[in-house]
Legacy VTK file of the C-alpha trace (Angstrom):
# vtk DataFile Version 3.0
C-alpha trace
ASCII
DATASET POLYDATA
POINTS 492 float
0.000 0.000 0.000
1.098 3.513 -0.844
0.657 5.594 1.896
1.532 9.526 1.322
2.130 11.772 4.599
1.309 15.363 4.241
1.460 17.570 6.574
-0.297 21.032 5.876
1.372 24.993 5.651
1.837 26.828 8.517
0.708 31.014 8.020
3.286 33.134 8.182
3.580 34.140 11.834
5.988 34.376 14.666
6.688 31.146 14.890
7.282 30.230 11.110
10.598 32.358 11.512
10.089 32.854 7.774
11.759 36.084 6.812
15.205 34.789 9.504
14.788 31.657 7.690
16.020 33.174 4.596
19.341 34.567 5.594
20.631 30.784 5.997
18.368 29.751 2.765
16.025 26.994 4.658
12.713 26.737 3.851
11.214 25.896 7.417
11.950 25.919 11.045
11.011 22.385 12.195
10.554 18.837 10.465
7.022 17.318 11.123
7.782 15.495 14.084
4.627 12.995 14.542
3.980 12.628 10.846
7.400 10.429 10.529
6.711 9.178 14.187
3.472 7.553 12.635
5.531 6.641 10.008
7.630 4.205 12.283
4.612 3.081 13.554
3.079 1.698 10.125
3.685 -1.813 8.565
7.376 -2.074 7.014
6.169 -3.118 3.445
4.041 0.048 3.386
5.783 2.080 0.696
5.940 5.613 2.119
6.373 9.533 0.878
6.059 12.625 2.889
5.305 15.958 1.813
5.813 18.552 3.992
4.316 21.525 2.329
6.177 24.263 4.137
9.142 22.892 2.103
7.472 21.546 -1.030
4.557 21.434 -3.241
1.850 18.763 -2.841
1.734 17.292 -6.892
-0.687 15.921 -8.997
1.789 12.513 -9.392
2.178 12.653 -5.310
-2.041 12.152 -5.110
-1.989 10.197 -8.062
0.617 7.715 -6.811
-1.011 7.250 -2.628
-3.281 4.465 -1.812
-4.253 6.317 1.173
-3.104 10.108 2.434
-2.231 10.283 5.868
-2.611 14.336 7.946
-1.818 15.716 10.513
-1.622 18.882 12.086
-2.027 21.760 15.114
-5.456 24.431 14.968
-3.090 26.829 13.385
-2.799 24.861 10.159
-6.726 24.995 9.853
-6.634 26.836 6.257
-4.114 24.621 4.665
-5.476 21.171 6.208
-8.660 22.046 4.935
-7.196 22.590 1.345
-5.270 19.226 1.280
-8.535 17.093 2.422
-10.603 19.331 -0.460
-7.845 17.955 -3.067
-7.482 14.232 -1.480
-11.318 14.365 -1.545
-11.136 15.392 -5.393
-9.022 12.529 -6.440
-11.283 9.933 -4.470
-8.446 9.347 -1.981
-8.781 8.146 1.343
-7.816 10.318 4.296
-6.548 9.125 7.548
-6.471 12.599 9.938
-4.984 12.755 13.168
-2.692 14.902 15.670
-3.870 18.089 17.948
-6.565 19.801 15.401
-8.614 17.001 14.294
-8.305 15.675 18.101
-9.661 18.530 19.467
-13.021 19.361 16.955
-13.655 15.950 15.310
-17.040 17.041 14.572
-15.692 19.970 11.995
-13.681 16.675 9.879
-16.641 14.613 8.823
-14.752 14.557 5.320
-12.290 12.526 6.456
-12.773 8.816 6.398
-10.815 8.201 9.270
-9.985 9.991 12.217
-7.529 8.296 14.392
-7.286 10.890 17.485
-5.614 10.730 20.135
-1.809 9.709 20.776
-0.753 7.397 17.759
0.783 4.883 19.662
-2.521 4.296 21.359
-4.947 4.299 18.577
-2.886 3.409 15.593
-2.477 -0.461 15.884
-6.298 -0.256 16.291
-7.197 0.739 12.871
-4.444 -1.320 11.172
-5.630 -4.590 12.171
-9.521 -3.069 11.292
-7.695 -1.953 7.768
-5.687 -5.034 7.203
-9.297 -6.789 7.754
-10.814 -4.974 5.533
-13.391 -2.959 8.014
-11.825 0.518 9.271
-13.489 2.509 11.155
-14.423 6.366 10.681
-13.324 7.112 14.920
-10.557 5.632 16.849
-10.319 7.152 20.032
-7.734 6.236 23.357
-9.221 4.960 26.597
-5.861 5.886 28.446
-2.586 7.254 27.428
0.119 5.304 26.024
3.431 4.241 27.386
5.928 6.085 25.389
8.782 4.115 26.011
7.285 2.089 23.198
7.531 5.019 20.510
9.851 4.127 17.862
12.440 5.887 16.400
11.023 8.672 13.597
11.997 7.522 10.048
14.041 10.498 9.317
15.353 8.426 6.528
11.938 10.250 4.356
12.824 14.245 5.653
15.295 15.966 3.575
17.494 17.681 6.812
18.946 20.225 4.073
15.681 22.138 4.433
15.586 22.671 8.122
16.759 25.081 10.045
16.681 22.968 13.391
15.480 19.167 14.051
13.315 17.414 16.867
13.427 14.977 19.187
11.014 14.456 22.231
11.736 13.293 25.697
8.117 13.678 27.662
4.612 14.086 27.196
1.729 15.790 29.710
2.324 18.627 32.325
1.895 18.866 36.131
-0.029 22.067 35.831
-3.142 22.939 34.938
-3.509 26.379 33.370
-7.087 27.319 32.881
-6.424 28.250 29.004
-3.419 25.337 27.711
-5.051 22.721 25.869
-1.827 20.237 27.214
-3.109 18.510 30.025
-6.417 18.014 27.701
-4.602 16.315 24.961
-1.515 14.733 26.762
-2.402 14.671 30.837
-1.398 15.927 34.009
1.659 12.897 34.480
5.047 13.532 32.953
5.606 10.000 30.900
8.925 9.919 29.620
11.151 8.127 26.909
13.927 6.235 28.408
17.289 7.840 28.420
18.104 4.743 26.440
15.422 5.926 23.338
16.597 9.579 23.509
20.090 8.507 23.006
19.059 6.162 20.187
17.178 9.251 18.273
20.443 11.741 18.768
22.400 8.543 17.162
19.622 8.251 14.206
20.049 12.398 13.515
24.251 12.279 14.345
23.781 9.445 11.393
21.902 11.418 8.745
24.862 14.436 8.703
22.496 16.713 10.626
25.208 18.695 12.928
23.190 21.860 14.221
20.248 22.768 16.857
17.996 20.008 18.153
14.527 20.842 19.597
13.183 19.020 22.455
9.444 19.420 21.589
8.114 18.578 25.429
5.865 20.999 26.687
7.388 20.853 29.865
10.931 19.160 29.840
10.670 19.864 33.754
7.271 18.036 33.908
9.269 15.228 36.117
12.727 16.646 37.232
13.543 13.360 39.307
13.780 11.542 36.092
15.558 14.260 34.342
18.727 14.379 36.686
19.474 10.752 37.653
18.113 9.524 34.277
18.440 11.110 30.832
20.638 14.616 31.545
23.537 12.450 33.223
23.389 10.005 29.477
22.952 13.247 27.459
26.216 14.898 29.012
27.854 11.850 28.419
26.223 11.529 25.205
27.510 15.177 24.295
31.088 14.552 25.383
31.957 12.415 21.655
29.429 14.084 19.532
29.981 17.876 18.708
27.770 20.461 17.173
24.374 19.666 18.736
23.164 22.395 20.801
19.413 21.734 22.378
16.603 24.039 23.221
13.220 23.375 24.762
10.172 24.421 26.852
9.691 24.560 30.790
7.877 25.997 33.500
9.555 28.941 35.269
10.334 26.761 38.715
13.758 25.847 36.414
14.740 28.737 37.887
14.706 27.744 41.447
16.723 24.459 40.772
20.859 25.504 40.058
21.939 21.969 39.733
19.796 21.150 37.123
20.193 24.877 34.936
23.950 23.663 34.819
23.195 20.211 34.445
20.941 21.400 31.491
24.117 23.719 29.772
26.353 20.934 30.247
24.207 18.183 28.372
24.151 21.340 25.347
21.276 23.333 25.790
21.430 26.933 25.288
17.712 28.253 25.139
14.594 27.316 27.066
11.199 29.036 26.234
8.831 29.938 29.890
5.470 30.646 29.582
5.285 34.035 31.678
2.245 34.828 30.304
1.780 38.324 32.358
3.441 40.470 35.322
-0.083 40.675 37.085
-0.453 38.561 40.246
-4.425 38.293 40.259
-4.714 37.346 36.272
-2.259 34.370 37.072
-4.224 33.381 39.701
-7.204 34.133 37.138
-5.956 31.342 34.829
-4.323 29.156 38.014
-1.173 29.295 36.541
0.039 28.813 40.530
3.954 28.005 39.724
4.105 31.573 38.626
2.664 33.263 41.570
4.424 34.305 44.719
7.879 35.022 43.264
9.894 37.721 41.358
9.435 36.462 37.464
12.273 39.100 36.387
14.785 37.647 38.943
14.100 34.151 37.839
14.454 34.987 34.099
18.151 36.369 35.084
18.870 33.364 37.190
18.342 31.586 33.951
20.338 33.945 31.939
23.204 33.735 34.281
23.164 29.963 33.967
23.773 29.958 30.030
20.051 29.335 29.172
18.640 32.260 26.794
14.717 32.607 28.113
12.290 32.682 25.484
8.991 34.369 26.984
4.943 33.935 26.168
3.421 36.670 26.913
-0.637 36.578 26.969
-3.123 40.019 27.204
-6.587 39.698 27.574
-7.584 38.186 31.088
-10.754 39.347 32.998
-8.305 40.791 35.810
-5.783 42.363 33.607
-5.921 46.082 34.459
-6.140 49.163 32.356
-2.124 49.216 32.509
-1.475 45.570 31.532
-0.072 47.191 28.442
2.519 49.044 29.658
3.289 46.555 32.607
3.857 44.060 29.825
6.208 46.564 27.779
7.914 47.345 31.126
8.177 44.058 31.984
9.285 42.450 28.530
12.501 45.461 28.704
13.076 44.718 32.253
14.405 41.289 31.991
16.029 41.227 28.552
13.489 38.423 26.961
14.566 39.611 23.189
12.153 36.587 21.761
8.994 37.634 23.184
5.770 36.154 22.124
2.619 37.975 23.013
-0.886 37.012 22.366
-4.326 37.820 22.750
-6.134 35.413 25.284
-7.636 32.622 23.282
-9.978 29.899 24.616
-8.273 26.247 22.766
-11.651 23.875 22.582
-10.999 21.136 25.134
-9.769 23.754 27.769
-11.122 24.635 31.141
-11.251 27.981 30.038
-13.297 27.227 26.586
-16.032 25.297 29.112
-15.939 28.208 31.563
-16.408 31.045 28.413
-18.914 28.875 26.754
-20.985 28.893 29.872
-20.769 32.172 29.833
-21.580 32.712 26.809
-18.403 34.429 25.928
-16.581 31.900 22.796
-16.913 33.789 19.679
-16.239 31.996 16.400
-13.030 29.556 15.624
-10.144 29.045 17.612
-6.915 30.258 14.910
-4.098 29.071 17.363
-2.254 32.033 15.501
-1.038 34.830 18.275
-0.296 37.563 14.926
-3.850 37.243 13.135
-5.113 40.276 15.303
-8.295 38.515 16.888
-9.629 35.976 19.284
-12.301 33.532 20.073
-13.601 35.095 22.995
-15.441 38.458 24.422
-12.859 39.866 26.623
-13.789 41.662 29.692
-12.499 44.663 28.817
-13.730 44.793 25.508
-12.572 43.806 22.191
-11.516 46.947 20.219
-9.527 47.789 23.543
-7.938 44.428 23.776
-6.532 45.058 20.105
-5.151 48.694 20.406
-3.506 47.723 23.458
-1.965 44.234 21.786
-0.784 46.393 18.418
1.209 49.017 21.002
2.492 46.624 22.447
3.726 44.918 19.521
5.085 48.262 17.921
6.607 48.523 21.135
8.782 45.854 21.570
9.865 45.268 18.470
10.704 48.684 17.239
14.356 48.750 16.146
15.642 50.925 19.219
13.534 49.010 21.978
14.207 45.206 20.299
18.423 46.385 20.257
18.073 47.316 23.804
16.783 44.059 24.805
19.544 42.370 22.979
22.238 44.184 24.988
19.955 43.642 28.478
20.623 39.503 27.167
24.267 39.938 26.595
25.543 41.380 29.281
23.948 38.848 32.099
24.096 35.749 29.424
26.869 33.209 29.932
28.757 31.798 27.141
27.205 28.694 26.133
28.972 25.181 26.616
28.048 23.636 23.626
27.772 25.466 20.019
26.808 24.358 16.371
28.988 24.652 13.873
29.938 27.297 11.188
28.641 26.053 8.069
28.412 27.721 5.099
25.148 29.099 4.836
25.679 30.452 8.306
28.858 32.291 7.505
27.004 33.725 4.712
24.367 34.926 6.912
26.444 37.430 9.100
27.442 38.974 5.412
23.900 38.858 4.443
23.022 40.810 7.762
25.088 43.334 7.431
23.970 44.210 3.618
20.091 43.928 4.782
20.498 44.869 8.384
23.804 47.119 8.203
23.225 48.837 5.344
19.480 48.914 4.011
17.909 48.394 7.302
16.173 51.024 9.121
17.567 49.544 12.144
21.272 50.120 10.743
22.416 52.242 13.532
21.755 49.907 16.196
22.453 47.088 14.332
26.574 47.866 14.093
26.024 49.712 17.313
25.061 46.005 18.302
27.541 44.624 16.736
30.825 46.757 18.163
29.519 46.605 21.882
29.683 42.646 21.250
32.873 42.574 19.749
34.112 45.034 22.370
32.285 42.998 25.752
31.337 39.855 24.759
32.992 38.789 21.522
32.410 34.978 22.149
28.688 36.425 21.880
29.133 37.871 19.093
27.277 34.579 16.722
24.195 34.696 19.246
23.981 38.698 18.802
23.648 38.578 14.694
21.314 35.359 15.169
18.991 38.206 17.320
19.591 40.934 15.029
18.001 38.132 12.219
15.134 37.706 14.581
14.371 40.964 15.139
14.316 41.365 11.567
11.748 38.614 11.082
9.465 39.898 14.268
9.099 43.402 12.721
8.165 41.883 9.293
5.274 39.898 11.275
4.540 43.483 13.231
4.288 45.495 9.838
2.442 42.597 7.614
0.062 41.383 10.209
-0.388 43.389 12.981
-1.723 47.242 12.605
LINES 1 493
492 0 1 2 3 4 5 6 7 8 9 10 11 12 13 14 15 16 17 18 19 20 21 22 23 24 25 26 27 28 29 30 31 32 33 34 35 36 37 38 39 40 41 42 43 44 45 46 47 48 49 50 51 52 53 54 55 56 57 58 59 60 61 62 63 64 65 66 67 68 69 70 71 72 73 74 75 76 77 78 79 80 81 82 83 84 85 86 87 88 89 90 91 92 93 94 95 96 97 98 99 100 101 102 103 104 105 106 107 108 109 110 111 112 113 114 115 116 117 118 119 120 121 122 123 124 125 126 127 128 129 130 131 132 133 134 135 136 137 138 139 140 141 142 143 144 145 146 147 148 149 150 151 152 153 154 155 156 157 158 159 160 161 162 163 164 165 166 167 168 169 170 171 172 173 174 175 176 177 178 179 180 181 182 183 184 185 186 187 188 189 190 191 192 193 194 195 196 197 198 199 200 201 202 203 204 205 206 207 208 209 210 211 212 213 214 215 216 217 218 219 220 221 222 223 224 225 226 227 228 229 230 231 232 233 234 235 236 237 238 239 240 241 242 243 244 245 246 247 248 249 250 251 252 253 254 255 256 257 258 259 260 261 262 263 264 265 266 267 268 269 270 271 272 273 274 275 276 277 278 279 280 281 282 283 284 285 286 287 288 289 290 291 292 293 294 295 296 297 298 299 300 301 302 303 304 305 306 307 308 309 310 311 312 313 314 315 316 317 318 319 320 321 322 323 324 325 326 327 328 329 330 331 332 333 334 335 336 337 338 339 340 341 342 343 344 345 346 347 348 349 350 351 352 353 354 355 356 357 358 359 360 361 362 363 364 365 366 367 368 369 370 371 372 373 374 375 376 377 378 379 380 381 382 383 384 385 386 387 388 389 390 391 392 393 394 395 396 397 398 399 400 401 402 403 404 405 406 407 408 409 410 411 412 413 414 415 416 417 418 419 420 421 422 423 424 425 426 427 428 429 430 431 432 433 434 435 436 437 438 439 440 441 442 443 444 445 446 447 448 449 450 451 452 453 454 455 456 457 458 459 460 461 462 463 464 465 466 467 468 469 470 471 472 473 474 475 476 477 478 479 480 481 482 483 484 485 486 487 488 489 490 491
């Protein structure tokens, strides 16, 4: 059986890094994790092709060649899911959909033959025996979630690396917390499971074999999620791990109490990671409370983001506007806030209520949801009546947004980084495209910019204070070119 793996365009937003993405000529930021995770999950005499279409073009031949097409994707590849299931429909092919949208609103996919929800190791098997008998079904849903330590290996054999920026690997799934508005411990649960150090290692060894020397994204939504199993498990095999393989450097996501734990920040930079994102969400002690997002209450956020700093981990923030108890000043606060602790990759959004969420059941009842959930935090609108009104909501967001990522207040953050940022253990190394992009930065940035000034301002202080900096400073100039093309396309 021919089975083709698509996996639908992301819009061009924050995350899509589309406009940095250009200055070291890749055509997207990630590799479609769970599509070639399903992959390894599907009978070996399957014959299998993926196309990723934030790096290619789905063809006539591709359609005309699958036996069955195979989808997945997140709410904020809505638009282009839908157009791949209109042209599967068209050629009479049959769709298997799965992964966080179609999990999430089933009932908006009745198109699609079958929708295998859920966690793939779970459901998967299920419909393969039901296919190989010849009676599929059009729902498979879980009863309980999977043990991952049974997840295969991704076939990264059918990803061309060449057109990634960075790849992916993932350690855990599900998060202790419970945040009124994340749609996490919905899809994944409240209990960390984890890979065993074992599997992790065995992934780094299948991307070490395909060339792939570079950064290396640890998709959990909490890598902290279960800290015992982190230090006595998999970080003590990852430094060891890191000690005969060079030019891997890892990032990932965690909740803010990293901050309170020294051992394992260091523990962290010495396994090779350089970058964690925290969801801050907002300065404003009654909206966390508001959206129980308890681990961030009842200590100083800016402190905590310089703790990290100091340790060699760059903080990448979420920032969220839009709660019933944000004041008339959350604007500013967030600004302030943002400046304050030298977070130059800040992502703010308007609240948004993900279906499945405590805080989409507590808006519905209230009559509050209004229209589709985008998942998009740069398409200027959201799914709910906020409590201080929607047009208000939006001016504040856009000043913010012109804010922060105006040339003179993005360069300041950059310096506020540098100066308390410790030079990272591990680093990736200078291939070509890379060189090319500090030349490249300096002709766009340097010289046509409108941010030239600060740019080779930027670039002397570096050179002068922290030259061994001076590779993560043009990497942030890049990015700050990319955010204000998002600000001035989408956001006005």
């Amino acid at each position: 059986m021919n089975i083709l793996l698509i996996y639908p365009q992301f819009p061009d937003t924050f995350w899509s890094f589309s406009h940095a993405l250009r200055f070291i000529k890749k055509q997207a930021a990630l590799p479609p994790l769970g599509l070639i995770t399903v992959a390894a999950l599907l009978p070996k005499h399957f014959q299998l092709r993926l196309v990723d279409l934030n790096v290619e073009a789905l063809c006539e031949d591709d359609l005309a060649w699958a036996d069955m097409a195979f989808i997945s994707a997140m709410a904020i590849q809505r638009k282009s899911a839908i157009d791949v299931i209109d042209r599967c429909k068209a050629k009479n092919l049959k769709i298997v959909a799965g992964g966080p949208l179609f999990t999430a609103q089933p009932n908006d996919f009745r198109q699609v033959d079958h929708l295998v929800l859920d966690e793939a190791e779970a459901t998967l098997p299920d419909f393969l025996t039901d296919l190989k008998n010849g009676c599929p079904k059009s729902l498979y849903r879980a009863t309980e979630y999977p043990d991952i330590r049974r997840s295969p290996v991704p076939l990264w054999n059918l990803v061309d690396i060449r057109r990634y920026a960075s790849l992916s690997l993932q350690f855990s799934r599900g998060c202790p917390f419970n945040c009124e508005f994340c749609n996490i411990t919905a899809l994944l649960g409240r209990t960390p499971r984890t890979k065993t150090p074992q599997q992790v290692v065995a992934e780094l060894d299948a991307l070490y074999q395909t060339g792939w020397r570079g950064n290396v994204f640890f998709v959990d939504d909490n890598f902290i999620g279960n800290k015992a199993s982190l230090k006595e498990h998999l970080l003590p095999e990852l430094i060891k791990w890191h000690q005969d393989k060079t030019g891997f450097v890892f990032f990932t996501e965690a909740s803010i109490n990293l901050a309170d734990d020294p051992e394992l920040m260091n523990m962290m930079t010495e396994a090779g990671f350089d970058s964690v994102f925290i969801g801050i969400e907002t300065p404003n002690t009654d909206s966390l409370n508001e959206c129980c997002k308890t681990q961030n209450n009842n200590r100083d956020l800016l402190q905590d983001v310089i703790k990290m700093h100091r340790s060699g981990l760059q903080v990448m923030g979420g920032f969220i506007v839009g709660f019933d108890n944000d004041p008339p000043s959350i604007f500013q606060r967030q600004i302030d806030f943002i400046q304050q602790s030298g977070i130059v990759t800040a992502m703010v959004g308007m609240l948004q209520a993900p279906p499945g969420t405590r805080l989409f059941e507590r808006l519905a009842r209230e009559h509050r949801v209004n229209g589709e959930f985008s998942g998009d935090n740069v398409d200027g609108c959201t799914n709910i009546f906020p409590s201080m009104g929607l047009d208000k909501l939006i001016t504040g967001y856009r000043t913010i947004m012109n804010e922060i990522y105006s040339p003179r207040m993005y360069y300041q953050r950059v310096k506020c980084l540098l100066k308390e940022l410790k030079a990272p253990v591990a680093t990736t190394p200078v291939e070509f495209q890379r060189f090319l992009a500090f030349w490249r930065a300096s002709l766009r940035l340097g010289v046509f910019g409108k941010e030239r000034f600060q740019y080779w301002r930027l670039v002397a202080w570096t050179l002068a204070r922290r030259p061994r900096l001076l590779p993560q400073a043009v990497t942030l100039a890049i990015f700050g070119y990319h955010f204000r093309r998002i600000c001035e396309l989408h956001i006005h």
